[in-house]
Structure formats: C-alpha cells, structure tokens
N, C-alpha and C positions, 0 to 999 in steps of 0.2 A: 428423284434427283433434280433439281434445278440445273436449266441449260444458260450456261453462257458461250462468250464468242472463244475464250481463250485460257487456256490453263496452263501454266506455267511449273513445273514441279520437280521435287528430288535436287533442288539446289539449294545451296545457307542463304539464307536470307538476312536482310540489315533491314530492317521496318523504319529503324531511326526514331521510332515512338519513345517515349518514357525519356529520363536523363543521359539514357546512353544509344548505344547502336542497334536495339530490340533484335535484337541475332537470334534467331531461328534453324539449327543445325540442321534438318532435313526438312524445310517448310517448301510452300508453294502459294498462287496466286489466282486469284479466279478473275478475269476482265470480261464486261459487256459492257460491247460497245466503246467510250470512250473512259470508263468506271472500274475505279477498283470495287470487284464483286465484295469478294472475300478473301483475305492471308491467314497463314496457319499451316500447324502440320501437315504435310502434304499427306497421311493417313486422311485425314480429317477432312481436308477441302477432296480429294479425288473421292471420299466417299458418297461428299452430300453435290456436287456438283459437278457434273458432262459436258464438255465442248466441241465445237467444230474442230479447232484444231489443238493441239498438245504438243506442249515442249519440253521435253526431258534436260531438267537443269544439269543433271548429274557432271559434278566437278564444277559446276558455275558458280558462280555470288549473281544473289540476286537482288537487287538494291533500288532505291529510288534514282530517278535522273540527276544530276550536277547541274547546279545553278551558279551560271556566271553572275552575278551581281552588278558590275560596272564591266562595260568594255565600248569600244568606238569599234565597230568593226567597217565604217567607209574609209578608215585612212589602212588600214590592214596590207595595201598594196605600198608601203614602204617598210614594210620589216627589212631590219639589217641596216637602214642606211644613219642611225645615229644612235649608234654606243660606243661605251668608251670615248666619250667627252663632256665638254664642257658648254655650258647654253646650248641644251639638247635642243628647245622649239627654236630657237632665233635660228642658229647654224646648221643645226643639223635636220628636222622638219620640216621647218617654212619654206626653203631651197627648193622642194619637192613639193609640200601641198600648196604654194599657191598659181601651180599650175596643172591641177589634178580638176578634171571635169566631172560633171555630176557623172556620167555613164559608167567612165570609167573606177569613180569611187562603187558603183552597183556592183560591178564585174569583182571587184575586190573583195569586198565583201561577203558576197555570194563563197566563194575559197576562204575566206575566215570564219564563218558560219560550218561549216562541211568539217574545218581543224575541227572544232569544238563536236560535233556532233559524233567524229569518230573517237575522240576523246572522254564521249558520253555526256557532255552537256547536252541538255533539253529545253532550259529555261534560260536565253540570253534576253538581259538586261541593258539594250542597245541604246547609246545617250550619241546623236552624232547628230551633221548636217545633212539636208535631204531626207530628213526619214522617210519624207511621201514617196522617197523613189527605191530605199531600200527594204522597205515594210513587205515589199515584193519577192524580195528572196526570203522571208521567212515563209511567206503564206505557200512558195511554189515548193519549198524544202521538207515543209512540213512542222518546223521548230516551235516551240513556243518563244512568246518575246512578248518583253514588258517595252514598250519604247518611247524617247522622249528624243524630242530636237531640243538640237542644243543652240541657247537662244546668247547673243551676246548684243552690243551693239559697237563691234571693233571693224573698223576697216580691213579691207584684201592686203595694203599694205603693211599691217601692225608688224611681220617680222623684220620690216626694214627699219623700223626704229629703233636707236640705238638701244643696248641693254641698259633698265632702271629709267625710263623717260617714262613718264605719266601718258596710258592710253589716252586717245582720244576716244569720242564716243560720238557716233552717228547714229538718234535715235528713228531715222526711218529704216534704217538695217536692225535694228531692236524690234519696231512696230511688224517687220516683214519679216524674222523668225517665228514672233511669237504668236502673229498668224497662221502659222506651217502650223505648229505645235498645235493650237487649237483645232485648227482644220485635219490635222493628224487623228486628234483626238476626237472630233463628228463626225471622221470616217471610217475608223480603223479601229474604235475601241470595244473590246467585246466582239470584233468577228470571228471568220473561221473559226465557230462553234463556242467563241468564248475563248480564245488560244492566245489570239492576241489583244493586247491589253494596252493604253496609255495611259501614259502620268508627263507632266510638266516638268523643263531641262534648264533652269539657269544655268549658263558654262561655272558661272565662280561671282562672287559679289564683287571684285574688281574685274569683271568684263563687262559690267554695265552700270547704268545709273539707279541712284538709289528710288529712284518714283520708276524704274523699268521693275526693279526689281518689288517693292509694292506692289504693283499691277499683277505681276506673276503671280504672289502671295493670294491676291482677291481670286483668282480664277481658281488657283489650287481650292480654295474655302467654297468657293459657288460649285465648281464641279466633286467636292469632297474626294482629293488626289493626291496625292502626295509630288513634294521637291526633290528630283534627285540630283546635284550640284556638288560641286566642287569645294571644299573649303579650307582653308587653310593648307594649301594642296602645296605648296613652295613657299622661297623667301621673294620671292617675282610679288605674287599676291598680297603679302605682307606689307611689302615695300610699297605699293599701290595703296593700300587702304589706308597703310597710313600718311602718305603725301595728302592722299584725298582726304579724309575724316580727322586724323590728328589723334587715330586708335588703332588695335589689332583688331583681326577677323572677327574673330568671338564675343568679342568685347561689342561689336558693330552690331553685329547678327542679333545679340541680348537686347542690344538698347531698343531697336527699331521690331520687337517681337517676333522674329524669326527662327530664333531658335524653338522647336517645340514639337510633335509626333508627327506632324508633315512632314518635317523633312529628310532627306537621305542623305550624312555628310561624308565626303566622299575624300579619303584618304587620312587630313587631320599632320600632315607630316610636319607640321611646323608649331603645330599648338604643343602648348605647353603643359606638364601634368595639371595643375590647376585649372587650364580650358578644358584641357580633355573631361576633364570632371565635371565641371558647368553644361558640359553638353551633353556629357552622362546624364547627367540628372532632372535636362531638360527633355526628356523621354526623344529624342532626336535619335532617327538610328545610321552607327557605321558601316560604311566599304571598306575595308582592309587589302590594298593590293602591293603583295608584299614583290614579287618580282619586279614590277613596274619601279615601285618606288626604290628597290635595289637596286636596280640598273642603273635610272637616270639620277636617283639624288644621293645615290647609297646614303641612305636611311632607313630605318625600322620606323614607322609612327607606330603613338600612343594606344595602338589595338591591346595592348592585357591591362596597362590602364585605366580603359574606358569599362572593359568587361570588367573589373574588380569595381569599380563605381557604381556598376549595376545597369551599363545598357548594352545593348545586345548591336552585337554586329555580325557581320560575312564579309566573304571570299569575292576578290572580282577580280577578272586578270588584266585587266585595262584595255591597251592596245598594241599593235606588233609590232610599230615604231622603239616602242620602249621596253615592253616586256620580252619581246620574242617569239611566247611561248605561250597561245590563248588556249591551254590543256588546264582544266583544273584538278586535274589528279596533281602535276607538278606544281601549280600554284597552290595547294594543302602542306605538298614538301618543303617548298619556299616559305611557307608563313611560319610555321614549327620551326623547320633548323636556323632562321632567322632570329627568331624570338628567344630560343633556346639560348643561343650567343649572344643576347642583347642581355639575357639577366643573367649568365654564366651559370645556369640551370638546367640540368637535360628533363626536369619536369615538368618546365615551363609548357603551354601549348600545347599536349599530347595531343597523339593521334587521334582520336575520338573528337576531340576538340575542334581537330581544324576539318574533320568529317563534316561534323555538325555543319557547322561554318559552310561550309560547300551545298548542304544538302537542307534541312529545316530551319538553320538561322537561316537563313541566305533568304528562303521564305518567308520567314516573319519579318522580316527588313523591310522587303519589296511588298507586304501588305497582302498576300495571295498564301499564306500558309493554310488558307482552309481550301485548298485547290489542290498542292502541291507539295513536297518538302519531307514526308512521309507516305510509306504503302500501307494505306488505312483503307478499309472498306468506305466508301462515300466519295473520295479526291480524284483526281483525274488519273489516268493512268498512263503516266511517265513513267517509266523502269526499263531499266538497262541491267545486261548478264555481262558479265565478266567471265574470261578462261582461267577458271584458278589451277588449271594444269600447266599455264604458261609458270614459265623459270624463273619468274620475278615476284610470283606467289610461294613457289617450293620454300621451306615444306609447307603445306597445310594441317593445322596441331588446333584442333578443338577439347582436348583436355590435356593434365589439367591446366595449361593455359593458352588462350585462345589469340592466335595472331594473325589473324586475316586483317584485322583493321589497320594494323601495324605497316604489312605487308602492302597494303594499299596505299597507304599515305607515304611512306619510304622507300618504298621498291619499286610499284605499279609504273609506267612509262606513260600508258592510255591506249596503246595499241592492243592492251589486254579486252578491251571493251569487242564484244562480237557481235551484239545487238540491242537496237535502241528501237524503244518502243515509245511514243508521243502520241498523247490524247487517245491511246488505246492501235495507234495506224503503226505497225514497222517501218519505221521508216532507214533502219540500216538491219539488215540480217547476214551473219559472216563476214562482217564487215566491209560488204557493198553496199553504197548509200542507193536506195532504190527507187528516189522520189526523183533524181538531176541525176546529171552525167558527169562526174568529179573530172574526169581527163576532160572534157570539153571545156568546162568552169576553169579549169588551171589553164590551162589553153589561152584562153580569151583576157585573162586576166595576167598572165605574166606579156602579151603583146600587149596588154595597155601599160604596164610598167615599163617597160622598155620606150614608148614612146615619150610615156614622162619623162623619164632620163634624157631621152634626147631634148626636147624640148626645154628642161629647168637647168641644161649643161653651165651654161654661163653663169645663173645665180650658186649652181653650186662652188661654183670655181671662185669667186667673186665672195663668198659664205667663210673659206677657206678654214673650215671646220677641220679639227682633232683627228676626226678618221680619215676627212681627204688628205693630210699631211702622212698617215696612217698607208697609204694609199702608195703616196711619193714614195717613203721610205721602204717601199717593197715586203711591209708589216703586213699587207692585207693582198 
C-alpha cells in the first residue's frame, strides 16, 4: 500500500472533471502533502493507499474549494452602508472610503477573507489597493489568492466631483500603483509554496490614460500574466470613454488591441449583445457578478450571451459595499434565479452550470486550472466537506434522480461547509478557522469601522445619500 498524509473517504464526491459534476456516490481522496494523491471509490483508494490520518466523509459531499473570481476585500469594512440607492460610489462609498486607512482597510479584510473561507472559498481573486499590505492576511490565513493592485490614476478626491464630469488623471498616482503591482508581483508571486499567485489590475479603461493603460498591456506580455479589469462595468464608464474617445468600451479596447486572452473582463453590464460577442470571440475571459451587479445597478449582464458565443466565464462576488454577501454558494443562487428571470426560463443557468462557474470555470478564467478547479490526481489539494445531513440538503436521493447539486446551488446557505482544506493544510475543521482567531479579527475590525464612521460623519451627512434619508425616515 502506498502511504500518504491524508485520506478522505465514505463521502459523494463532485470531481467536477468531465462536462458535468464527476459525482462519485461513495468515493474518497488520497492527499500528500500539499497533492491530490489519488480520487476514486473509496473500495479502491482505502485498498491501495494508508494514512496518518483518516476522515470518515460518511453523509459529507466532498468537493473541490470555491473560487471567488473578483472581489475587493480592503473595502469589506463598509458592508451595509449603500444599498437601496442611487450613485452607489459618489453617495454612498466615497463618504466612507476616503477616509478608510491602509491598516484599517487590513483589519477588514482579514473578517472578509474568514466569510469566504467558512463559506468554503479557497481561491480568492483579490483586485484592491494596498495589496502589499493585505497579501498578509492571506499568507497568515492560509487561503490561496490570485492578487492584483488596483492601478488607476484618479485623485483622493474623485467622489466629490459632480456626477458625469470627465475624471481627471494624475499620472504620478498611475506611475505609483503600478509600482505596487509590479513590486507585488517580484515579491509575492509564486510564494508560500506557489499559493500565492499575481497578475496585473487596471481598475477600468476610464480610470486612466490610454499610454497608462499600454504600459500595463507591455508588462502583462514581458511577464506573460494576465489583465484582470473592469469593463464596461456601468453607464459612469461609458459615459467617460466616450467624452474622452468619441466610442464605447469595446469598441476602444478592439481598436488599441486589448481585447484578447490576457485579459479578465470583469462584469460587461453595459455592453451590448453584439460587444458581448466581440469579446466572446476575442478569446477574452468573463467575471459574472451577479449579486453585486443586482444590488447596485439592478442588472443582469450579458453572462449566457457571452457563453453561447463561445467564451467561458465565472462567478465572483465583488465587494460588501454592494453585494453583501461574499458566500459563493449564494452567489451560484443569485446568478441562476437571475438569469432564469432575465430569459423567463427555469432552464436557463442550471445548477451544474453555475457549479462549474464557482469551481473549474472560475479556474480557467484565472489561468491556474492545472492547479486547481477539479479533485484530480496531480492539482493541489483544495477540498472542502459539506454536512449533507444539515436541513438544507434533506433529502439526499442518488437514484433515480440525483439532487445534491441542486440542493447546493438553491438551498445550501455556506454554514453547511465543516471543513476546508488548502494546499493540503486544514485550515477550518468543524467549523473553527484554526490558522487566526475569527473573534479577535471581528473585534479589531468592527472598532476600526466604528471609527470610520466617526471620522467620515460630516461627508456622510453633507452625501445626503437614499439610505441616510432612509435613516431619517425611521426606514432603517
């Protein structure tokens, strides 16, 4: 018998290999070290392989980790304070972030990272400011992360100018993110064991100039990385490119060759079927974030569009400010029962689909699907157990028709998730995160939000945003 570190067994398995969810009704998993050994019936792997330690899945789903795709998790310390209006970032964001400190964005972060990982993400996709300082809560957490700083060159004060005014651009605040980035990326890429990973963060092609944005394009090509960016993300953007160019996004992105398998276009809520397709085609891959974009612009984008054109996208849950809710078990619900009502289809999007989308598209998007994204013998070993005896799997029916995947995507909450395994290390079992101290992290970080508040009081008020009226009228 061959020895590994870890055996996993007696639970259904979702490999996610092949065109569907490679479900394996009594399988198991063999891990050494930080490697999936062997998957397969668990007859089969407990006969030809021995471990130190053994885990009896019995009543679990055993599945690959969830891949958030896009999220900001330094501004995470303002969830709640702008929904339900109108000029989300002018009124309701900017109030707040532009008196949010790097430290305090850390502390944030750190409690948005921890949602996700009890949630059963393993692979966050983090595009924010500061990444030199939040790259730290991944490495002490345990998580994997793709990360990119997000490079513009917009003033501290861009929320105070009125809405539809042409940004301005300061390209030594351009020259000095896209330093970070770089330096991000000659100190962080490929560490802790290959975990963590960087790629290059234009915010959007209206937050900077078009020679900022070329220069981004030449490093992406010298260091062979990929763009993950914002595109077509609102009518804010829109409105911008075309004062500035005298075109749309797309239309921009084609002319100046940026469209093409570098890049990660992130959202798309304004293009139109025929961009969506230009950009299908230009092997470009999407972020689909369907809560974010429900919340702040109630909108569906062009996500089954683009996958009927023939390019491949995923799941990303944005940020807290807008979504809420950085769980991507409920960001799979949101993109299906969205989609569903967008073509008045209950076929639209099925469960399997917005799986994928969370767990091996989301992979191949981010460039790392020979890492990650399926439990294959060779890839790294992310895998997370689910309690399928929790009330929001009941029943469990593997003939003759099987609805655990159903049950997951529509039912699941995330608090079903009991243990997360990253690069082969537990780093939650029974649902204690074992690498930080979650009460201390929440701790630290709700007294830095508190002081924001104090501090940003008078721009809030002065903002006189939808929820603070919200607020007055004893609504909230």
């Amino acid at each position: 018998m061959l020895k590994v570190d870890l055996i996993i067994h007696n639970g259904h398995v979702l490999t996610m290999e092949g065109k569907g969810v490679g479900f394996i009704e009594n399988g198991a998993i063999a891990i050494k070290g930080n490697i999936i050994e062997a998957v397969g019936e668990s007859t089969e792997i407990l006969t030809n392989y021995k471990a130190e330690r053994m885990i009896d899945a019995t009543n679990k789903l055993i599945m690959p980790g969830l891949i958030d795709a896009h999220i900001h998790t330094g501004i995470s310390i303002f969830r709640g304070v702008a929904q339900d209006m109108s000029n989300w970032m002018q009124k309701g964001l900017w109030p707040f972030q532009k008196h949010l400190r790097p430290e305090e964005s850390v502390v944030g972060s750190m409690v948005n990272i921890i949602e996700g990982v009890k949630a059963g993400t393993t692979t966050f996709c983090d595009y924010d400011g500061r990444m030199d300082l939040l790259v730290q809560n991944y490495k002490k957490i345990g998580a994997r992360a793709r990360l990119a700083e997000l490079i513009n060159e917009i003033p501290d004060d861009i929320g105070d100018l009125p809405v539809g005014e042409l940004y301005p651009f300061d390209p030594s605040i351009g020259q000095e993110k896209l330093q970070r980035n770089l330096d991000l990326y000659e100190e962080h890429h490929n560490t802790e064991n290959g975990r963590i990973t960087v790629i290059l963060g234009p915010h959007g092609p209206d937050m900077m100039s078009l020679e900022l944005l070329k220069e981004i394009q030449a490093h992406a090509e010298r260091l062979d990385t990929k763009l993950h960016m914002h595109v077509a993300q609102g009518d804010r953007e829109v409105l911008q490119i075309e004062k500035r160019y005298g075109k749309r996004t797309i239309e921009f992105l084609e002319e100046h060759g940026l469209l093409n398998e570098r890049l990660i276009a992130v959202h798309l809520t304004e293009a139109t079927d025929e961009e969506t397709e230009v950009v299908a085609k230009s092997g470009a891959k999407l972020i689909y974030c369907a809560g974010s974009i429900g919340i702040i612009d109630g909108m569906v984008p062009p996500v089954q569009k683009f996958l009927d054109a023939g390019g491949t996208a995923c799941l990303g849950s944005d940020q807290a400010p807008g979504n809420n809710c950085n769980n991507m078990i409920n960001e799979m619900k949101m993109a299906a029962i969205l989609n569903k009502v967008k073509y008045k289809d209950p076929r639209v999007f099925n469960a399997t689909q917005a799986l994928r989308m969370a767990t091996i598209e989301a992979a191949k998007v981010m460039g790392i699907d020979d890492q990650v994204g399926t439990l294959q013998a060779g890839k790294k070993a992310d895998v997370i157990l689910l309690d399928l005896s929790s009330p929001t799997f009941f029943p469990v029916l593997t003939t003759p028709i099987r609805n655990i995947v159903p049950n997951l995507v529509y039912s699941a909450r995330g608090d079903e998730v009991e243990t997360v395994i990253i690069d082969g290390n537990i780093v939650m079992e029974n649902r204690v995160i074992l690498t930080v101290d979650e009460k201390e992290e929440i701790r630290k970080a709700q007294a830095a939000a508190e002081q924001i508040s104090i501090r940003a009081k008078d721009d809030i008020l002065s903002a006189d945003s939808d929820i603070l009226q919200m607020v007055r009228d004893g609504l909230l």
